[in-house]
Structures are given as structure tokens and as C-alpha cells.
C-alpha positions as CSV (number, residue, x, y, z in Angstrom):
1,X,0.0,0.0,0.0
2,X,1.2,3.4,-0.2
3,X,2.4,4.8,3.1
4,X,0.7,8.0,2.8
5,X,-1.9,6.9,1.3
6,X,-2.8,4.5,4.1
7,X,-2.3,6.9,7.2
8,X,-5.6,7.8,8.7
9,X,-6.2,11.8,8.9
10,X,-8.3,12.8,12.1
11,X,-10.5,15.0,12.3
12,X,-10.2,17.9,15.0
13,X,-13.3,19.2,16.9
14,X,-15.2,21.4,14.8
15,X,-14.8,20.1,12.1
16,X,-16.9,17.6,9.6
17,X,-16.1,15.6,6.5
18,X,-19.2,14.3,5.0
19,X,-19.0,12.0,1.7
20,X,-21.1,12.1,-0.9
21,X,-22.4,9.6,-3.3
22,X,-20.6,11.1,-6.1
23,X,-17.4,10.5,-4.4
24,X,-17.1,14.5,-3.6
25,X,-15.6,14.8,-0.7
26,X,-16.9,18.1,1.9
27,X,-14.9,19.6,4.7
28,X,-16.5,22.5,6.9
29,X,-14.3,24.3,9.5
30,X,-14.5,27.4,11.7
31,X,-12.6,29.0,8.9
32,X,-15.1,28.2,6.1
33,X,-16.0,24.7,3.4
34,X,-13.8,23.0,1.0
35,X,-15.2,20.5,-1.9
36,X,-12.6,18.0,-3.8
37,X,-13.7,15.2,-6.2
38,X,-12.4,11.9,-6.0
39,X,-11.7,9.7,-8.3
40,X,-14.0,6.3,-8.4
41,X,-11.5,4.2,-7.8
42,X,-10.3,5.8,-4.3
43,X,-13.1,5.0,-1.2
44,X,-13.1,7.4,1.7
45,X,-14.6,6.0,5.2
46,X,-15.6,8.8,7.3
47,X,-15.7,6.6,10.9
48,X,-15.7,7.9,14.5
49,X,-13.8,11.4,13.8
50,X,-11.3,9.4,11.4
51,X,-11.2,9.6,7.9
52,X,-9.7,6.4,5.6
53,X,-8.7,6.0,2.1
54,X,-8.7,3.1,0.6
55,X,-8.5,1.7,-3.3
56,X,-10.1,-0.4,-5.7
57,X,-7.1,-2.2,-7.3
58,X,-3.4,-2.2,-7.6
59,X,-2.1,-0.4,-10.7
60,X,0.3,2.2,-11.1
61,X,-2.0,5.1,-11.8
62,X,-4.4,4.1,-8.6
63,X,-1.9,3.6,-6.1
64,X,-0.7,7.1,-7.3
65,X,-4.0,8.6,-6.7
66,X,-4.5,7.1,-3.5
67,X,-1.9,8.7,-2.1
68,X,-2.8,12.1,-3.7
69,X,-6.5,12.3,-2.7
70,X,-5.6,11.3,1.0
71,X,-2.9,14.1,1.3
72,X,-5.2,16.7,-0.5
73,X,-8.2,15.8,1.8
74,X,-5.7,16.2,4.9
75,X,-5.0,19.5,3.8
76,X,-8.1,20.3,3.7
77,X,-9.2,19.4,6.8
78,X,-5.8,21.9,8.0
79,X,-7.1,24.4,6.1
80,X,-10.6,25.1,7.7
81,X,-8.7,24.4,10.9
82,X,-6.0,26.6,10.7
83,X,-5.7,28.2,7.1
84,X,-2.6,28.9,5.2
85,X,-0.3,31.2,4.6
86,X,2.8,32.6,2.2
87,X,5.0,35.1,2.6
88,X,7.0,37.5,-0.1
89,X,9.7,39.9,0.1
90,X,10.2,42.8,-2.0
91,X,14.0,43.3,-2.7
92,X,15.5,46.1,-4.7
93,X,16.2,49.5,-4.7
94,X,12.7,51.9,-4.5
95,X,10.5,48.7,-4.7
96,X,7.4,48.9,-2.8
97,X,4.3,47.6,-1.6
98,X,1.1,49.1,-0.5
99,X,-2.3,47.4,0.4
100,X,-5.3,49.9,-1.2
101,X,-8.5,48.4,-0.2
102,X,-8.9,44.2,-1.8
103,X,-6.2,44.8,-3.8
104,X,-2.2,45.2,-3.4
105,X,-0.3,47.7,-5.3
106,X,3.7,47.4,-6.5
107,X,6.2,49.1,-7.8
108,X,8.7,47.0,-8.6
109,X,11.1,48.8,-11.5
110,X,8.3,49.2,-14.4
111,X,7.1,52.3,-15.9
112,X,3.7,51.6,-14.3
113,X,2.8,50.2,-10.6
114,X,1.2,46.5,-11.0
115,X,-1.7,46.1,-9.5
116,X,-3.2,42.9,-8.1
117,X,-7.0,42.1,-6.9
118,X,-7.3,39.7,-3.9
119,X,-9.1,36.5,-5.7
120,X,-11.7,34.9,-3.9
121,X,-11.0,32.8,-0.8
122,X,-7.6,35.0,-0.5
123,X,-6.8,37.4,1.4
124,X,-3.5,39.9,1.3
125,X,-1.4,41.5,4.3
126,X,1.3,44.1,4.1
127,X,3.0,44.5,7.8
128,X,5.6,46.6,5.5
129,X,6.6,48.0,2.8
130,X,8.8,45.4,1.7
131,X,6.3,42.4,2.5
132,X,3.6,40.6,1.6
133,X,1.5,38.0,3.3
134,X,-1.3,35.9,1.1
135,X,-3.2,34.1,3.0
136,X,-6.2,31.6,2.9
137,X,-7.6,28.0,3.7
138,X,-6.8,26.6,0.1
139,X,-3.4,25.6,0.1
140,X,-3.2,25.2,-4.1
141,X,-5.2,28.2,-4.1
142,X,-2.1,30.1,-1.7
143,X,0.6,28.5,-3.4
144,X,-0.5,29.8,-6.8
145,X,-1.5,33.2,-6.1
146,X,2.3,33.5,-4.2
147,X,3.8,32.2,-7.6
148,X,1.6,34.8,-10.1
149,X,2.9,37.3,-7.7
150,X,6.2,36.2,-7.2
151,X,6.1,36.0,-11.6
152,X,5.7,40.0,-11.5
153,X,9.6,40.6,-11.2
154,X,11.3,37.4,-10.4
155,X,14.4,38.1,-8.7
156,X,17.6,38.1,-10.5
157,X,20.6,36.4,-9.5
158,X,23.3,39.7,-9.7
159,X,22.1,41.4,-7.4
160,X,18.6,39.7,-6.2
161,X,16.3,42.6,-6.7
162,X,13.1,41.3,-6.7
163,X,10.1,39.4,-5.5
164,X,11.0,36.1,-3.6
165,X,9.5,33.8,-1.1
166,X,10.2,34.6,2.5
167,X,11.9,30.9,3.2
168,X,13.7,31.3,-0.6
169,X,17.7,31.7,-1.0
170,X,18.9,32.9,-4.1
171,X,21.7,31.9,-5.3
172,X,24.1,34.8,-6.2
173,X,26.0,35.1,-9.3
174,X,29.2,36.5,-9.8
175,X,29.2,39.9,-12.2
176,X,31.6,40.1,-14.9
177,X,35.2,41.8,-14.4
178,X,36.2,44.6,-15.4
179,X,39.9,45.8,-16.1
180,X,42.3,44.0,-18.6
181,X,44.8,41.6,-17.7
């Protein structure tokens, strides 16, 4: 069996996973509902504040899935108990951040300042200038808004001006020399 597919997730007070008959699996939280379809071949056992995952056969493709679905459910029933959340640094001489009602504001070297609405489900911090916070109970949904941010100016490897993750390390290049030999 696959390890992590076999590990049972449990289920915190407060929180419910129901199972319905089209295999779509519901989590409700204090921090609000989730909703992920399962393939056919995975079961999922909802018993006594434990949830299961079990599959149908042994091919390749289905043991991949089983593992899959049981981690994705798991992090949903983190993410209505908890949430998520990413942070960004701004790097780079004059770049900037400001929060202007739903919707975050940079300047980031470009003629223009990029502007970016919150998407539903997400929500943005700024405790500075040079930071950004996107948080949410969707962990695919937080990891991809990070990374369309993060796309805006990607930080170069001279001198690492930028937009990076907070737990990132870029590696530095050396610049070329100047003078002759």
C-alpha cells in the first residue's frame, strides 16, 4: 500500500467531513467549506472522527491517486482548521508595496505600478513596505497566487532585486570583471 496513502487523517473538533455519493468529498471548518472530487476508484470512510482512504485495485496510476487524494483531503481538513499562509519579500532599490483596499499595489522597477486584486477565498497582508503575506484555507489556491505574484519581477541572480518567497535563498551570481589583464 502506499504509506501515505494508508495513514488515517483525524478530524479535529469542529470540524466535519461528509462523503457524498458522487465520491465528492466536503470539509466544513470554523474557517469556512472545501469541496474536492475523488476519483471512483479511491473509497473514503468517514468513521468515528477518522477519515480512511482506501483503493479499488493495484495499478500504477491508482496507487498514485491514493496517495494524492488522502494528502489533498488532509489539507483540507488543515485548512478550515488553521488556514494557510505565504509570505513574499520585495528586494530592490525603491520597490514597494502598498495594500489599497482588496487589492495590493507594486512598484517593482516598471514604468507603471502593477496592481493585483485579492481572488476569492484569498486574502493579502502588508505588515511593511517590503512584505507581503497571502493568506487563505486553500493551500493550491495560496501557493499559486504566491507564484503569479512572485512572476511580476522574479528576482535576478546579480544582485537579487526582486520578488521572492520569504523561506527562498537565491543563489548569487558572480558579475563580470572589469579591467584587462
Amino acid at each position: 500500500m502506499s504509506r501515505i496513502g494508508r495513514l488515517p487523517i483525524t478530524v479535529p473538533a469542529g470540524v466535519t467531513v461528509s462523503v457524498s455519493p458522487e465520491n465528492v468529498v466536503t470539509v466544513k471548518g470554523p474557517k469556512g467549506e472545501l469541496k474536492q472530487d475523488v476519483n471512483k476508484k479511491i473509497t473514503v470512510a468517514v468513521e468515528a472522527g477518522v477519515v480512511h482512504c482506501t483503493r479499488s485495485d493495484e495499478e500504477k496510476q491508482t496507487k498514485a491517486m491514493h496517495g494524492l487524494y488522502r494528502k489533498l483531503i488532509a489539507n483540507m481538513v488543515e485548512g478550515v482548521t488553521n488556514g494557510y499562509s505565504k509570505g513574499l519579500v520585495i528586494n530592490g532599490v525603491g520597490y514597494k508595496v502598498a495594500k489599497q483596499g482588496n487589492k495590493i499595489v507594486l512598484n517593482v522597477g516598471y514604468s507603471h505600478p502593477v496592481e493585483m486584486a485579492e481572488p476569492a477565498g484569498i486574502t493579502f497582508d502588508c505588515p511593511s513596505a517590503t512584505e507581503i503575506t497571502v493568506k487563505g484555507i486553500d493551500r493550491c489556491l495560496v501557493g499559486q497566487v504566491a507564484a503569479n505574484i512572485r512572476a511580476i519581477r522574479v528576482p535576478d541572480p546579480y544582485h537579487a532585486y526582486g520578488i521572492r518567497y520569504s523561506d527562498e535563498v537565491i543563489a548569487r551570481k558572480e558579475g563580470k570583471k572589469a579591467g584587462k589583464k
